[in-house]
C-alpha positions as CSV (number, residue, x, y, z in Angstrom):
1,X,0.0,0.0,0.0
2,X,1.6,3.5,-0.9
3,X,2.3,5.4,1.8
4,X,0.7,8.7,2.1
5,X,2.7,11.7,1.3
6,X,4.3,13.5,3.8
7,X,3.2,16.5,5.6
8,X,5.5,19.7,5.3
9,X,5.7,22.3,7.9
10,X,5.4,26.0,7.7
11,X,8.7,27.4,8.2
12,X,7.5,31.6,10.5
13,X,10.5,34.0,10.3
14,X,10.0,36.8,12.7
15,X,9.1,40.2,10.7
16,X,12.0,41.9,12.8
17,X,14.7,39.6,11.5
18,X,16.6,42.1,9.7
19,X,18.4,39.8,7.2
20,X,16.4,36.4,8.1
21,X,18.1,33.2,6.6
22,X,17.5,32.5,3.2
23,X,15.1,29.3,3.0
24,X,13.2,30.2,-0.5
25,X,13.5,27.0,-2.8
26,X,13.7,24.7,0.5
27,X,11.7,21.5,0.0
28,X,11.4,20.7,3.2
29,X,9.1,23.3,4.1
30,X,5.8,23.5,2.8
31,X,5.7,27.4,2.5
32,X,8.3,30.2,4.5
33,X,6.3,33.1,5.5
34,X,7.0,36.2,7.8
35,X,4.9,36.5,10.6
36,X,5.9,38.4,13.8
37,X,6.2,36.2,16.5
38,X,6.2,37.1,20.4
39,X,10.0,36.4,20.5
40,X,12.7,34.3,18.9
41,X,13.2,35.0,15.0
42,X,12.4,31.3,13.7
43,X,8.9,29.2,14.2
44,X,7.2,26.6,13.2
45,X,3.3,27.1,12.7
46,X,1.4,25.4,15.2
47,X,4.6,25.6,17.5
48,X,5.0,28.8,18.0
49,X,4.7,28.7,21.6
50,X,6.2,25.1,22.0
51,X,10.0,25.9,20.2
52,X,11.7,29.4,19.2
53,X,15.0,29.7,17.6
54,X,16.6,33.0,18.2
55,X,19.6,33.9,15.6
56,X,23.2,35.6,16.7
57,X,25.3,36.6,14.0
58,X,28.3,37.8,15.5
59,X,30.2,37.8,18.9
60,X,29.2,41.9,18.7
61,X,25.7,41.5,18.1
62,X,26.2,39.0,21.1
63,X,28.0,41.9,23.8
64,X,25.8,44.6,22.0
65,X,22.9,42.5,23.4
66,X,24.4,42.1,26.9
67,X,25.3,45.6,27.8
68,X,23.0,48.1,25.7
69,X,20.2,46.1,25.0
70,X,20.2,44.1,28.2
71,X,16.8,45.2,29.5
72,X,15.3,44.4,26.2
73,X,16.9,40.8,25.5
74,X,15.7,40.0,28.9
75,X,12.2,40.9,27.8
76,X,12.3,39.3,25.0
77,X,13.6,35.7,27.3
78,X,10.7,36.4,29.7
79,X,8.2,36.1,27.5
80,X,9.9,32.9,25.8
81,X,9.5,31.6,29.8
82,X,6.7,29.2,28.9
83,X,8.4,27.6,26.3
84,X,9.4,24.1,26.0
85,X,12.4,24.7,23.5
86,X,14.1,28.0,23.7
87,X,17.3,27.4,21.2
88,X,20.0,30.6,20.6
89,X,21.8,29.7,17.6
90,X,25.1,31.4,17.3
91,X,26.9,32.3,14.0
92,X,30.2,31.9,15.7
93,X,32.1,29.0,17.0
94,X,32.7,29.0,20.5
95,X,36.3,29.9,19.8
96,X,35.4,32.6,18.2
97,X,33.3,33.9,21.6
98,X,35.8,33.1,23.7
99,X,38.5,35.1,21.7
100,X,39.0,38.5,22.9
101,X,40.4,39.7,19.4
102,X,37.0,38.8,17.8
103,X,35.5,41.6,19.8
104,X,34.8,45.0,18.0
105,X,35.5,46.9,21.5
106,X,39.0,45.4,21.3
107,X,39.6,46.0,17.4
108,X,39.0,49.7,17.4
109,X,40.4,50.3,20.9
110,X,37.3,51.3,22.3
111,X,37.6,49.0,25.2
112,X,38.9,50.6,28.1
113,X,39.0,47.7,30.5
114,X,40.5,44.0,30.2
115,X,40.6,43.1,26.3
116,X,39.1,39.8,28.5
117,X,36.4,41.8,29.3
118,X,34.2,41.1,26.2
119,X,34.8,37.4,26.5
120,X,33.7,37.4,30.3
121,X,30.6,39.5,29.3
122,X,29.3,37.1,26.8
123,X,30.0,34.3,28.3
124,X,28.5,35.0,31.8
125,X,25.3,36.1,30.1
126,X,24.5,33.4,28.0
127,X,25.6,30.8,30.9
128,X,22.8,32.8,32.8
129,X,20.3,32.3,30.0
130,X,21.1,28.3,29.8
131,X,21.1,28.0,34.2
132,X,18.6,30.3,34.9
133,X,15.8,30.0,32.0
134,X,16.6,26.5,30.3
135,X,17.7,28.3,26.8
136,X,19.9,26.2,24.8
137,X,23.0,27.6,23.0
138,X,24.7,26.1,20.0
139,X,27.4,27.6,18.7
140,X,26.9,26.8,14.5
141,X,29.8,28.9,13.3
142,X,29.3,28.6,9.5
143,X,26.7,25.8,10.0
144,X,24.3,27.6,11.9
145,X,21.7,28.1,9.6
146,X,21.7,23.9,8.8
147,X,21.9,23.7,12.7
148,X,18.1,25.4,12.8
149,X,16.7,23.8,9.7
150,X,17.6,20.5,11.2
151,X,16.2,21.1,14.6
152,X,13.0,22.7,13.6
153,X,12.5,20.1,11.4
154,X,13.1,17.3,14.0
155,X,10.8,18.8,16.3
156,X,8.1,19.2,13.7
157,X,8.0,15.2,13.0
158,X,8.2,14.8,16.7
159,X,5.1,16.9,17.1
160,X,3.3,15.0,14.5
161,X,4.1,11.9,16.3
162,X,2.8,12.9,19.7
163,X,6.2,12.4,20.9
164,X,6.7,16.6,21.9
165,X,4.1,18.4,23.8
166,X,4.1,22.1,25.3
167,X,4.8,21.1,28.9
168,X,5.7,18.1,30.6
C-alpha cells in the first residue's frame, strides 16, 4: 500500500529579523512566511509557543545585546519563559566567543578595561540564560543556519508523532 505523502511544515520568520536566513526553494518546508512572533526570529506554525529559535550573528551582536540592549533581551527571554524549546543559535564557534580579538570593542580600541572583558561578558550572560531559564545555546559557526533547519524540522516530525508536547 503507498504510503501517504508526507506532511510539510510551515517554516515563520520573525518580521523583525533584519536579514532572516534565506530558505526560498527549501523542499522541506511546505511554504516560509513572515509573521511576527512574540519572541525568537524562527517558528514553526502550530509551535509557535512550544519551540523558538533566536539567531546571533556575531560575537558583537552577542555583547551589544548584553550591555545596551540588556533590559530588552531580557524581555524578549521572559516572554519565551513558557516555552518548552528555547534554542539561541550562534553564527560563531565558541572559539570565536571566547577570543578577545573577535571583539569590535577590542579592534578599534574602544575597550577601556581588560581586552578579556568582552569574552567574560558574553559568556557569563549566555551561561545565565542556559542556568537560569533553560535556553539552549549552539554555537553553529558557518553551519548555523543547517543547525536550525535541522532542529525545527526534528521537532516538527516529533510533534506529528505525539512524541513533543508544550509542557511536561
Amino acid at each position: 500500500m503507498p504510503r501517504a505523502p508526507k506532511e510539510k511544515p510551515v517554516l515563520i520568520i520573525d518580521t523583525r529579523e533584519k536579514q532572516p536566513w534565506d530558505f526560498d526553494g527549501d523542499e522541506a518546508f511546505e511554504e516560509v512566511v513572515y509573521e511576527k512572533l512574540d519572541g525568537g526570529d524562527y517558528s514553526i506554525r502550530g509551535m509557535e509557543h512550544i519551540i523558538t529559535i533566536e539567531r546571533k550573528a556575531t560575537v558583537d551582536e552577542l555583547f551589544t545585546n548584553f550591555t545596551k540592549d540588556k533590559k530588552r533581551i531580557a524581555a524578549e527571554f521572559e516572554r519565551l519563559k513558557d516555552h518548552k524549546f528555547k534554542i539561541v543559535v550562534v553564527e560563531e564557534t565558541c572559539d570565536d566567543i571566547m577570543n578577545p580579538h573577535k571583539y569590535y570593542v577590542n579592534k578599534k580600541k574602544i575597550n577601556r578595561q581588560s581586552p578579556k572583558m568582552p569574552v567574560a561578558v558574553v559568556t557569563s550572560n549566555l551561561t545565565k540564560l542556559m542556568l537560569e531559564q533553560g535556553v539552549h545555546i549552539i554555537y553553529g559557526g558557518m553551519r548555523a543556519q543547517a543547525m536550525a533547519r535541522g532542529i525545527l524540522l526534528h521537532a516538527y516530525e516529533l510533534h506529528r508523532k505525539g512524541q513533543l508536547f508544550e509542557s511536561e
